[in-house]
N, C-alpha and C positions, 0 to 999 in steps of 0.2 A: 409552549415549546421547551421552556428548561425544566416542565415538571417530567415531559417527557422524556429529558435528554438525559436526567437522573434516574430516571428508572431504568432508562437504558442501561445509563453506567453501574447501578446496582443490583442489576439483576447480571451483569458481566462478572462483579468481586464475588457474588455469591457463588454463582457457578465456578470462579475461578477457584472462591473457596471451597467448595463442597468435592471438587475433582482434585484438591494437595491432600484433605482430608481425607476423601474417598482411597486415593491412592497411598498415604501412607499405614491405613487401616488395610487395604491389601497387602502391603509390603509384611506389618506385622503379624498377618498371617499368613501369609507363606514364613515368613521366620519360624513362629511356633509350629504350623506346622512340618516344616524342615526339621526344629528342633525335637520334635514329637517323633519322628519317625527315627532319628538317630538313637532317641533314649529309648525306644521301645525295641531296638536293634542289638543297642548295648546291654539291656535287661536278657535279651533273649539270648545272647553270647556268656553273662553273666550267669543265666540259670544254667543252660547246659555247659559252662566249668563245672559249678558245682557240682551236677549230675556227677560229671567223668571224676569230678576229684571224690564225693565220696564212692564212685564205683572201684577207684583204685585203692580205695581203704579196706573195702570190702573183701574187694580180692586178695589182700595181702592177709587179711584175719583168716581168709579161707583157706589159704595154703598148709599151716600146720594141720588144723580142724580133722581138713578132708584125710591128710595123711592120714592122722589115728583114729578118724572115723569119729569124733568126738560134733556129733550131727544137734546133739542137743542143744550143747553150748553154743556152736555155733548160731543154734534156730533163736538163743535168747540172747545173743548180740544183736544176730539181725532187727530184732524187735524195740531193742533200747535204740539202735538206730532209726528205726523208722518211727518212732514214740517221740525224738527230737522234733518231729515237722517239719524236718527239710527235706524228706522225700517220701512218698508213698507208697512203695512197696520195696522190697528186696528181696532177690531170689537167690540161689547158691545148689549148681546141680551138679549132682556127681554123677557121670557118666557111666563109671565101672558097676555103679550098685543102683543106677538107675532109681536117684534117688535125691530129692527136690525139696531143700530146706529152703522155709520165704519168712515174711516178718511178719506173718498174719499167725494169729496165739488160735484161731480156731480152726485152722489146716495142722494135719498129722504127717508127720514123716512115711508112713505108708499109704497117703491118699493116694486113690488114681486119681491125677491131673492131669494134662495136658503139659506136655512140653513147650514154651511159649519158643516160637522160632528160631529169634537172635540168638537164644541160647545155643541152641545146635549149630547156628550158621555161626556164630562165634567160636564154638569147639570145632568145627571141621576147617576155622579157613583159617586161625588161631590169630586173629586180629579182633581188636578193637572196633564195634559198631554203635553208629549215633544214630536217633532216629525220632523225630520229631513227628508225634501221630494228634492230630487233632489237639486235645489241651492236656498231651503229657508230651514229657520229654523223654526219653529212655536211650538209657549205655547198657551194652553188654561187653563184655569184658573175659580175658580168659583167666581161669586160675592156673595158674603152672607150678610144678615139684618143688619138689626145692631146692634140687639141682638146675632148675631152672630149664629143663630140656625136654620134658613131655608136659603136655596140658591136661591137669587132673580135671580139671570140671570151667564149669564157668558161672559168672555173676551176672544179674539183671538188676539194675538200677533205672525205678523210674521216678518222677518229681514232675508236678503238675507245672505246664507251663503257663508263664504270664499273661492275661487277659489284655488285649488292648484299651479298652473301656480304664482299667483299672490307671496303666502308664497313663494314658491319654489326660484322665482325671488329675493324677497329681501333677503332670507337666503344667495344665492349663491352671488348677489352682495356684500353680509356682510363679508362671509367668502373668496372670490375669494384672497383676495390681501394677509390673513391668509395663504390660501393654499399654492400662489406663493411663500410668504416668506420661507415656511418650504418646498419649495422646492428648492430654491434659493440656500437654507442652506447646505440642505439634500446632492445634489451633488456634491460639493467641499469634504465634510467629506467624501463619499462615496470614489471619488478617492484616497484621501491623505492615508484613509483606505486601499482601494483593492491594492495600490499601493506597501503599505508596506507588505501586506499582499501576495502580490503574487511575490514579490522580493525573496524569498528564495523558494522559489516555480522552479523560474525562473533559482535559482543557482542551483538548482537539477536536472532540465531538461537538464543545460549544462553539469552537471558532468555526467551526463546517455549516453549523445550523445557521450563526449570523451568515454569511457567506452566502449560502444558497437563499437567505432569504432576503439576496440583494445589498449586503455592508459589505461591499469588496475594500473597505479601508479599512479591514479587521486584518489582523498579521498570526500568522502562528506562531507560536513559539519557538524558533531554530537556534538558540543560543542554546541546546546543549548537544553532546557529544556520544552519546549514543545512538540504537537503534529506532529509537521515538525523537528523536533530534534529525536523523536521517529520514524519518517516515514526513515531521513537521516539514521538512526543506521541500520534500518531493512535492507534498501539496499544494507549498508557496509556491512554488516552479509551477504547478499547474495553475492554480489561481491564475496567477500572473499571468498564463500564458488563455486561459481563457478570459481574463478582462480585456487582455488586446484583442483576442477574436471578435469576443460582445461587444467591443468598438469600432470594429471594424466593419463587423453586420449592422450595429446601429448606421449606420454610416452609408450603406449600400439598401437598407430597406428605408429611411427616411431620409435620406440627403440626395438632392441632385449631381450629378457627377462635372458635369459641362460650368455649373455656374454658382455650385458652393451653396445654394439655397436647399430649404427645405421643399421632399417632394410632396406629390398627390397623396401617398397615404399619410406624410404628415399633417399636413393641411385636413382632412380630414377627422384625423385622432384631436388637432387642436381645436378644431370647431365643434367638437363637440365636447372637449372638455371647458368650453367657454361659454357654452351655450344658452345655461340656468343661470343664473343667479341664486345666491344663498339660500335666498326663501324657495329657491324652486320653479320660482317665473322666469320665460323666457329674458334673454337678453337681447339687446336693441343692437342689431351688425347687419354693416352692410358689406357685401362681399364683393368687392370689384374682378370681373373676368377679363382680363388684358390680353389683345392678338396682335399682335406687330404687325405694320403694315408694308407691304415690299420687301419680306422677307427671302419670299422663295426666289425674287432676283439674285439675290445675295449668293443664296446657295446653289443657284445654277450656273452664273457668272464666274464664283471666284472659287465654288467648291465648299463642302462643307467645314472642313477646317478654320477659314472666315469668318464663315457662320456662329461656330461655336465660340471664335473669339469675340464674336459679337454680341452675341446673349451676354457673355460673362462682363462684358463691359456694361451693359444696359441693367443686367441685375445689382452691378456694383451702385450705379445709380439709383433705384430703386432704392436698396437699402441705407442710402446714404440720406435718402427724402425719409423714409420710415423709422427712423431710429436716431438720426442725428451725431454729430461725431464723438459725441459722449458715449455714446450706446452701442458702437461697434460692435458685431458677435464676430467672437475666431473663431477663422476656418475652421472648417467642420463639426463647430458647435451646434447643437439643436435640442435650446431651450423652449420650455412650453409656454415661457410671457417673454417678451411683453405679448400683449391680445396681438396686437398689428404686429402680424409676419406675413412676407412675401412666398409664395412661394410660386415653383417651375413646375406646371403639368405635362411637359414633355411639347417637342416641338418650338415652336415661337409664342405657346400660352407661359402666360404668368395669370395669380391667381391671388386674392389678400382680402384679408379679415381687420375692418377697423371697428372700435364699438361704436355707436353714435349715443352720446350724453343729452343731442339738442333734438325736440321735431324736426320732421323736416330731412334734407337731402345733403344739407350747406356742407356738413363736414365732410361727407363721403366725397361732392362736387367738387369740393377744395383741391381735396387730397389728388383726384382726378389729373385733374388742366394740372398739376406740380406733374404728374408722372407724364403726361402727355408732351411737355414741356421740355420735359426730362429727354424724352426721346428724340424729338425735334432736334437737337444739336447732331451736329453730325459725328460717327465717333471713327475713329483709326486706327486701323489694324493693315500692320506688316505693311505701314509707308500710305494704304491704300484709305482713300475718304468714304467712308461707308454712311449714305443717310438714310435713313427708315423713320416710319410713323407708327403708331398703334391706334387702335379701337378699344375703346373702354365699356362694359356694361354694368352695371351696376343691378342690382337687387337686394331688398335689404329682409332679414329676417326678425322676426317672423310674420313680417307682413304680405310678403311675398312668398312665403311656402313655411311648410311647419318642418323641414326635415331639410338634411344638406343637398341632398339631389333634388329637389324642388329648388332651392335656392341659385342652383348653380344652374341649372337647366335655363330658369329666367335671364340670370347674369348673362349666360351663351345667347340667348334670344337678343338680349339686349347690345348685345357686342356686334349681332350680327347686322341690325338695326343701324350701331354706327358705321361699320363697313359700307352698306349699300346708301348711306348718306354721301360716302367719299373719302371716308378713313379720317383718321387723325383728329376724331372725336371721343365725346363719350355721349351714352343715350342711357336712360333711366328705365327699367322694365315698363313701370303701371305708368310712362308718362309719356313713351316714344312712340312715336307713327310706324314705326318700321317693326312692330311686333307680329305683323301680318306674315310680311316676307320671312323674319327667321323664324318663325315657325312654320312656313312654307319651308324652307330648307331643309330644318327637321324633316320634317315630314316626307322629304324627298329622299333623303337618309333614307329611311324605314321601310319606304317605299323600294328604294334602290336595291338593297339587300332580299325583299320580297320576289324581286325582278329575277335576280340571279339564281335565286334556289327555286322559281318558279317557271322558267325558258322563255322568259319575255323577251328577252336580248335576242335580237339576230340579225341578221347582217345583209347589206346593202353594195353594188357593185359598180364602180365609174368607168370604164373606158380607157385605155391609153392607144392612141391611135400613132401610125406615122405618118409624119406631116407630109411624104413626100407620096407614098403612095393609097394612104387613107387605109390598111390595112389596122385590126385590133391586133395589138402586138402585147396585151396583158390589162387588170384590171386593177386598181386600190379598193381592199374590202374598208369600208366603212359602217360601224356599229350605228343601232338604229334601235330603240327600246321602244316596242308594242305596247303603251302604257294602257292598261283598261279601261279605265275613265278619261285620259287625255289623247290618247291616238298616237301615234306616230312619231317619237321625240326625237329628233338628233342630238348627236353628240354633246353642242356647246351647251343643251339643258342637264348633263347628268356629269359629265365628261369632271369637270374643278372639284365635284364631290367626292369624285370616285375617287380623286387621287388624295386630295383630303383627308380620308378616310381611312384609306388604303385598300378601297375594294377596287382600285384599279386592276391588279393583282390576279384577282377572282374575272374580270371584267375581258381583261388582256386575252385569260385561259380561253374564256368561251369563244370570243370575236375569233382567237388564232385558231383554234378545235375547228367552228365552226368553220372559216374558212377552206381546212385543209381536206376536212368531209366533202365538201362541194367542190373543190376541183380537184380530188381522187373522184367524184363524178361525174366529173365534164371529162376525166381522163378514160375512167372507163368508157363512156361513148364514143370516145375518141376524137373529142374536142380540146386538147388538151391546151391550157391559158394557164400563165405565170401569174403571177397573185403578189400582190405588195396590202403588208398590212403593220401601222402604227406601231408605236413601240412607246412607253414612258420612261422616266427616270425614275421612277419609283422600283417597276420590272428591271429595267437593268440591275439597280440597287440589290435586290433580293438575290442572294448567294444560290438558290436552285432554280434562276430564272434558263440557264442553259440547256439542264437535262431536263424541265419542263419541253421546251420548246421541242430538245428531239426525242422527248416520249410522246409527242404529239403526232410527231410528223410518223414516226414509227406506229401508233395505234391507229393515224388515218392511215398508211403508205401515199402522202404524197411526198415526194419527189425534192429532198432538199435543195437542187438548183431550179424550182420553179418556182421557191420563195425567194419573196424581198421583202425585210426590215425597214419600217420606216422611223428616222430619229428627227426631229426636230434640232435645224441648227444650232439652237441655244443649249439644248441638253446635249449635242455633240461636243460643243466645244467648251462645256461647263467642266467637263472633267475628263481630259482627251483619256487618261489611264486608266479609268472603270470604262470607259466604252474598251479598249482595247484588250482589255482582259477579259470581260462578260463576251466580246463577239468572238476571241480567237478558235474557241472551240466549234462555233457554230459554220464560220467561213471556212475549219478545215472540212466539216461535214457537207457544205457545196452553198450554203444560204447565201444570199447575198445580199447587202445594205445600201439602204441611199439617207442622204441629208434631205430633211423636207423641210421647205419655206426657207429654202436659202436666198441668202441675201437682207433677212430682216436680223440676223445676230451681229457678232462682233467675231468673223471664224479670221484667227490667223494663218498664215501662209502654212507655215512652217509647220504646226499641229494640222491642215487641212492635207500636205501632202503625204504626213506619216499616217494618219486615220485609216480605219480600214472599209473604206467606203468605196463603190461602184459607180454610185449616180447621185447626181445630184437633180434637184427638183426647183426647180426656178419659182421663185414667190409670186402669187398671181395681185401680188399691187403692183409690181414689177411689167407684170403681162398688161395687166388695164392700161396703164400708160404708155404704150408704146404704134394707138392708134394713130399718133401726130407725132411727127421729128422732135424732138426735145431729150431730156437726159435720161428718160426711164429707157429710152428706143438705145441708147452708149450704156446704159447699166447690161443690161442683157446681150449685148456684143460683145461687154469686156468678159460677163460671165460665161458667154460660150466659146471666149478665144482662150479665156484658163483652163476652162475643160477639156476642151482637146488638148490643150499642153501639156494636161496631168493626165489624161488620159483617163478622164472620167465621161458614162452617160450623162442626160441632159433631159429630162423631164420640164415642159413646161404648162405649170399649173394656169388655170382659170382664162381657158383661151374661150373666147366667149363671142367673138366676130370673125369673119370671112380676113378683113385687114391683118388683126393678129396673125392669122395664120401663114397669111403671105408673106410678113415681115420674118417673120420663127423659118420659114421655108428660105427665103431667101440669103438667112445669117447661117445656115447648116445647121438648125435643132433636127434631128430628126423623130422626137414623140412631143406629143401633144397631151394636154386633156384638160376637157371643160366641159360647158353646156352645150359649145360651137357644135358636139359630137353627141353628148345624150350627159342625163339629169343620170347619179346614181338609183338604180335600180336593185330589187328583191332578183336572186339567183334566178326565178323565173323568167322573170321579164326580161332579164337581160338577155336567157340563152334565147326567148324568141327573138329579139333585139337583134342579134347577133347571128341567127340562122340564113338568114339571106347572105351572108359575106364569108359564108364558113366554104374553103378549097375553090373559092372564086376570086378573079381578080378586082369585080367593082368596089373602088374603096366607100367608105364608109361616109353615108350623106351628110353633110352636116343639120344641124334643127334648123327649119326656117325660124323668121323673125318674129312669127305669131308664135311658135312654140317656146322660143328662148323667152319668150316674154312671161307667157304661163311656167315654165322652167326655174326664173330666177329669184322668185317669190321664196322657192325654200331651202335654198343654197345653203349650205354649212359649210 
């Protein structure tokens, strides 16, 4: 890099030098030749004086001559004149005698010649003419009396003029040794300049290289006071302002936001940079996969803000067992040792790398029951007792996979293992019973997402009947997955993955589609049935679960008032302000909402009468109890004397005998639904179900007891 960074900077002096030398060897010639054309200018004003001044010598010798006619003597001046070498010819014509003395010794005073023109044009316009022809010079001139008032003849003076080549020559031999010296000059000063001149040039380009190649504790030089003083500041200003950037992207690409730990891509870049050992052999780690247990009460209950104050307290913990209070990392550090770092994979996962030095499991199982333990205490946020458990899995590399995603895959399996033990364990991949089951869950994953891009999903129909006159007054669609090799699944088998996951989402779309297709069919027949269908908190959550909802209803055309939203109590009153917000747009488009499995949350007054809810749906353990007098028969009296107060419907789930129904009848429920009325049904079955009672008055039989009996076997 700095052999490059010099040739850089030397190949800069060079050019710098070669363009003051280039350019004052221009200058110097334009100088000489500026200077060349002035002397060649001055030569040529210089000759033709002389021309004129000996033309006026001539003239003046001719004056008496011509009077006496003394043509000879005259002919042997002109000849000692022009025998000088300052000019080469001379003429002298006498007009009256038509008679043309020159300086040439072998013309005769009565040759016929030619009259050269200027002569004539000189005697007729009795002026002086110059005239510059190719490489002579020539004056004509008049001779006059000597009274000075008639023009007896005239003179021809000519003299060769200056060659350019000739001036050109002696200028440039004058000035050549001029030029060299002020070149001689010019390039010593040129580099002793460029030199110093691209020295701090030079120390910028090194500080640039350390700099990009990661030394941001390299400084530039800003202690001086020029324009490379100014250039060095501006860099530091940017430096500076990109090392806080690249702290702040470190920070958002490997730190978790919520709990100050390192994220999944960290966690990953570390385990692999841990992975070898010097010689190149794998190293001995076991990777613990941690899931909190009773999390999502948490954040149904008190809301997600809770939540996050509770991870941040549980990872404070974590790090407090991992590193010891000697070893504290500051906020928002993220060192690549020590080896054991915790980190946040999003959610209520946590995820950690210990080495193991011993065979065996001891150290990883240690470290386990401390974080398990860890979490057992109960922690408090904003006044309120918050207790949770977690699931531990453990897998250790590379005995358990040769790569991170094998390793981690097992850790999940094995986490899942402790879950379906009863939480608040840990389980060992290659040594737990429960490797079955989560990799059945996997597998149900795979499976599930399979489902949905392949139209396995579809949908199942229950009855809402009125208790007083047995009429179907609307139906709950219920999702049902065609599984290929297992048959027929409800809900409770796919339903906790989906949300999981987040393929609730995907899940939600199809059930609501699907329903809103089939009764824009039952409408066009002109059966037309109100339709109530599920709703989760995850859907609510999702910022375009609204205009999903009515690009749905708009792409079936059913009927925004002959939908109903179904919320579950506990996600109504987990966060009365996201329900309020997610539904206002929908209720002004006509949809309408109920609370289902009311009565098993914790709903306040106050949040249930501002809520933007229609109906509520009465819990069917509620309903079961109320074949004999006792408290569950005064739970469901108190429940339908507040709903007419507030002025809400009243759904009562899971009415399953002839007795329920009379009790519901005689407390003022007016809708029902159970098996009492029919088991949910495929959109087929029900419209035959349902053809006998359609613009008739007979209400709706109830199942005898041999059917409720084959009926109850697959209740959801």
């Amino acid at each position: 890099m700095k052999i490059w960074a010099l040739r850089r900077a030397s190949g800069l002096r060079t050019r710098f030098t070669f363009f003051v030398v280039s350019l004052c060897a221009i200058m110097i010639v334009i100088m000489v030749g500026t200077a060349s054309y002035l002397d060649y200018r001055d030569e040529e004003t210089k000759s033709l004086a002389n021309v004129q001044a000996i033309a006026n010598t001539v003239s003046r010798l001719a004056t008496p001559q011509l009077a006496n006619h003394h043509y000879l003597i005259l002919a042997q001046e002109l000849e000692s004149i022009a025998a000088s070498g300052m000019i080469t010819v001379a003429k002298v014509y006498d007009p009256r005698r038509t008679i043309l003395i020159d300086s040439d010794p072998a013309t005769s005073l009565f040759d016929r010649v030619p009259i050269d023109p200027l002569l004539l044009q000189t005697i007729e316009t009795s002026q002086p003419i110059e005239e510059v022809d190719g490489p002579l010079v020539q004056v004509a001139m008049p001779v006059w009396s000597r009274d000075g008032r008639v023009v007896a003849g005239a003179v021809l003076v000519s003299a060769r003029h200056p060659e350019l080549f000739e001036i050109l020559s002696r200028i440039w031999q004058r000035n050549a040794a001029v030029a060299a010296m002020l070149l001689a000059m010019a390039v010593p000063v040129v580099l002793k300049f460029g030199n110093g001149f691209l020295k701090p040039i030079k120390h910028l380009t090194n500080v640039a290289h350390q700099i990009s190649a990661g030394d941001f504790s390299t400084r530039f030089p800003v202690e001086r006071i020029d324009e490379i003083g100014v250039l060095a500041r501006a860099y530091s200003n940017m430096v500076d302002e990109i090392r806080s950037n690249m702290e702040q992207i470190n920070k958002l690409a490997f730190m978790d936001g919520v709990t100050g730990l390192p994220n999944r891509e960290f966690f990953r870049q570390h385990f692999q940079r841990w992975q070898l050992l010097s010689d190149g052999s794998p190293r001995r780690m076991a990777v613990l996969f941690i899931d909190l247990d009773r999390f999502k009460r948490v954040n149904d209950s008190f809301g997600h803000d809770y939540g996050d104050l509770l991870l941040g307290q549980i990872a404070e913990r974590f790090e407090a067992i991992l590193l010891g209070p000697q070893m504290q990392v500051r906020p928002g550090a993220l060192p690549h040792g020590p080896l054991r770092r915790m980190a946040r994979f999003g959610g209520d996962e946590f995820a950690l790398i210990i080495p193991l030095h011993e065979p065996g499991y001891g150290e990883a199982t240690s470290l386990a029951e401390k974080l398990l333990h860890a979490v057992e205490t109960p922690c408090r946020v904003n006044g309120q007792e918050l207790s949770v458990g977690a699931s531990i899995g453990i897998a250790v590399y590379p005995d358990d996979g040769a790569d991170m995603s094998a390793i981690l895959k097992h850790a999940d399996i094995a986490m899942y293992a402790a879950k379906a033990a009863g939480g608040n364990a840990l389980r060992i991949f290659n040594r737990t019973d429960g490797d079955v089951e989560a990799r059945e869950r996997l597998r149900m994953e795979t499976e599930l997402r399979v489902a949905l891009a392949s139209d396995q999903i579809t949908i199942f129909f229950q009855p809402k009947v009125d208790c007083a006159g047995g009429k179907v007054t609307g139906a709950e669609v219920l999702a049902r997955w065609n599984h290929p090799k297992r048959g027929l699944l409800a809900p409770v088998a796919f339903i906790e993955i989906a949300e999981e996951t987040g393929l609730i989402l995907r899940l939600g779309d199809r059930v609501l589609e699907l329903a809103c297709r089939q009764g824009r069919e039952w409408i066009d027949a002109g059966h037309p049935l109100p339709l109530a269908v599920n709703v989760s908190t995850r859907q609510l959550e999702w910022s375009g679960y609204t205009d999903r909802v009515l690009g749905i209803l708009r792409d079936t055309g059913f009927p925004p008032e002959m939908l109903e939203l179904e919320l579950t109590e506990t996600v109504a009153m987990a966060n009365p302000d996201l329900v309020c917000a997610a539904t206002q747009r929908l209720r002004a488009a006509g949809i309408r909402f109920a609370i289902d499995d009311f009565g098993t949350g914790y709903s306040s007054l106050a949040h249930l009468q501002n809520l933007p809810f229609d109906t509520l749906k009465i819990d069917r353990s509620f309903i079961a109890g109320t074949g004999e007098e006792g408290r569950h028969q005064r739970i469901v009296e108190t429940i339908l004397v507040m709903a007419r107060n507030l002025n809400y419907e009243v759904v009562a789930e899971g009415v399953e005998t002839q007795e329920q129904l009379e009790f519901l009848r005689a407390c003022g429920c007016k809708t029902a639904q159970g098996y009492l009325f029919s088991m949910p049904m495929a959109a087929s079955m029900f419209a035959a179900w349902r053809q006998p009672f359609l613009g008739a008055t007979k209400p709706v039989a109830p199942l005898d007891s041999a059917r409720l009996a084959q009926a109850r076997p697959t209740a959801v």
